[in-house]
C-alpha positions in Angstrom: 109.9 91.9 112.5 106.6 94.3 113.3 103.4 91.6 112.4 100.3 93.1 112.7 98.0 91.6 115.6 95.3 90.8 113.0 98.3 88.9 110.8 96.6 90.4 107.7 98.7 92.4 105.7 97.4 95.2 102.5 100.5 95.5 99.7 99.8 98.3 97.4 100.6 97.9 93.7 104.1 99.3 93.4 105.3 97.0 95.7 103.6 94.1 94.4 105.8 95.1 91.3 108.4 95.0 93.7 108.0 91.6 94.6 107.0 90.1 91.4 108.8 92.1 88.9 111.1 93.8 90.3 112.5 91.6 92.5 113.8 94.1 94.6 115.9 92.7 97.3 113.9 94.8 99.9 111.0 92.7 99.7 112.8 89.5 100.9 111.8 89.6 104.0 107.7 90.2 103.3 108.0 87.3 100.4 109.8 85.1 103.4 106.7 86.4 105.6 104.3 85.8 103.4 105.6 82.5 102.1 106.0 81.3 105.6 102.8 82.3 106.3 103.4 84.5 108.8 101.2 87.0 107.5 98.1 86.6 105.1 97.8 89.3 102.2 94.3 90.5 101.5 93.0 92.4 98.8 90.5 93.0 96.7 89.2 93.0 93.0 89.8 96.9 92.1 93.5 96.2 93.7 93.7 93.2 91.3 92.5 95.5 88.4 94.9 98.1 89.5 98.4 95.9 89.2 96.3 94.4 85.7 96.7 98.4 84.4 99.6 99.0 85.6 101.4 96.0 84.3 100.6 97.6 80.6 102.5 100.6 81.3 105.4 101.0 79.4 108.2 100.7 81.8 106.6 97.7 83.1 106.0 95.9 80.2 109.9 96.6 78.9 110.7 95.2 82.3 108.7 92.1 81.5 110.3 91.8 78.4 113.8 91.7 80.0 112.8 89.5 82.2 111.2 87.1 79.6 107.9 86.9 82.2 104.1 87.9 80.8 101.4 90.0 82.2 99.4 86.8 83.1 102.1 85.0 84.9 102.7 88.5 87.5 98.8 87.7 87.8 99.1 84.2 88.5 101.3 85.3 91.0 99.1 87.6 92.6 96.6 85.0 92.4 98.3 82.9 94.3 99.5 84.6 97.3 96.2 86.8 97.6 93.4 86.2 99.6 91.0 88.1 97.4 88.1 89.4 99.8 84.6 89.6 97.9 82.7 92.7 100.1 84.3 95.9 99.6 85.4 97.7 102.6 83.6 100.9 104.0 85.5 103.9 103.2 87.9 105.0 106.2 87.8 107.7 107.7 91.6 108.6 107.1 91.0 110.3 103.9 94.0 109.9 101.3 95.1 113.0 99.0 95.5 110.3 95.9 92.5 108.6 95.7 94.1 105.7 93.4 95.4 104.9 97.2 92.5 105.1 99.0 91.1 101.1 98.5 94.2 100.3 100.3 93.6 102.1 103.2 90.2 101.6 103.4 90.9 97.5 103.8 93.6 98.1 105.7 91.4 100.1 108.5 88.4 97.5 108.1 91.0 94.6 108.9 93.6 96.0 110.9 96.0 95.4 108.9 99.6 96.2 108.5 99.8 98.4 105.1 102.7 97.7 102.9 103.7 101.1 100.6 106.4 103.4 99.8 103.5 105.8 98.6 104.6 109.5 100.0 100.6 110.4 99.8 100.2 107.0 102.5 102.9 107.6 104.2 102.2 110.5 105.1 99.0 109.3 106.7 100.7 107.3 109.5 99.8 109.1 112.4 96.2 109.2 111.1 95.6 105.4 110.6 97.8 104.6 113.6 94.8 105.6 115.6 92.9 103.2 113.3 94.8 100.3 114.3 96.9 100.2 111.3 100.5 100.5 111.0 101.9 101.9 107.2 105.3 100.6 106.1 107.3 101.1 103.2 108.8 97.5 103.3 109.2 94.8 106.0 111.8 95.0 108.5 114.0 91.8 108.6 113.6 90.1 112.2 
């Protein structure tokens, strides 16, 4: 399993749905990582009101409903497992083509952190933040 040096990892918001709502079976190995504490998941207040907005949208909220769980426990959740940073990162200099991505990236270069996201628009920007110190993943390799 690749851990970043820093052990901080950034998880956008669609895999946070992953992992909370989704439970899609290939986020088992980051919720072993992070409940291990192998790796300490950072983020900050717009990220929290980002997964807040999305978890109104209507695919997400039928997916609530079939699994009988509420907006506020997904934030709970979130809550939980978050270290939520207070000072807002300096923008990066990588420069993403979504700008709904872009607070990822920016924390993830300020810490050095490993990047969790299946986003095309960050993945694409591998090479570019690899020379930030920050490797981009779209899930976490079992060991």
């Amino acid at each position: 399993m690749l851990l970043p040096e820093s052990g901080f990892v950034v998880i956008d918001t669609n895999i946070a749905l992953d992992l909370f709502v989704f439970d899609h079976p290939d986020c088992a190995p980051l919720a072993t990582a992070l409940a291990a504490g192998e790796l300490r998941w950072i983020a900050t207040a717009p990220m929290r009101t980002e997964l807040a907005r999305v978890l109104g949208y209507p695919l997400i909220v039928r997916r609530l409903a079939q699994r009988q769980m509420q907006a506020a426990s997904v934030l709970e959740a979130f809550d939980a497992r978050v270290q939520l940073l207070a000072d807002k990162p300096p923008r990066a200099p990588c420069v993403c083509k979504d700008p709904d991505d872009q607070v990822f990236i920016d924390l993830a270069v300020a810490r050095r952190a490993l990047l969790i996201s299946k986003d095309q628009a960050v993945l694409t920007m591998r090479k570019r933040l690899a020379v930030h110190g920050v490797t981009v993943q779209p899930v976490l390799a079992a060991a």
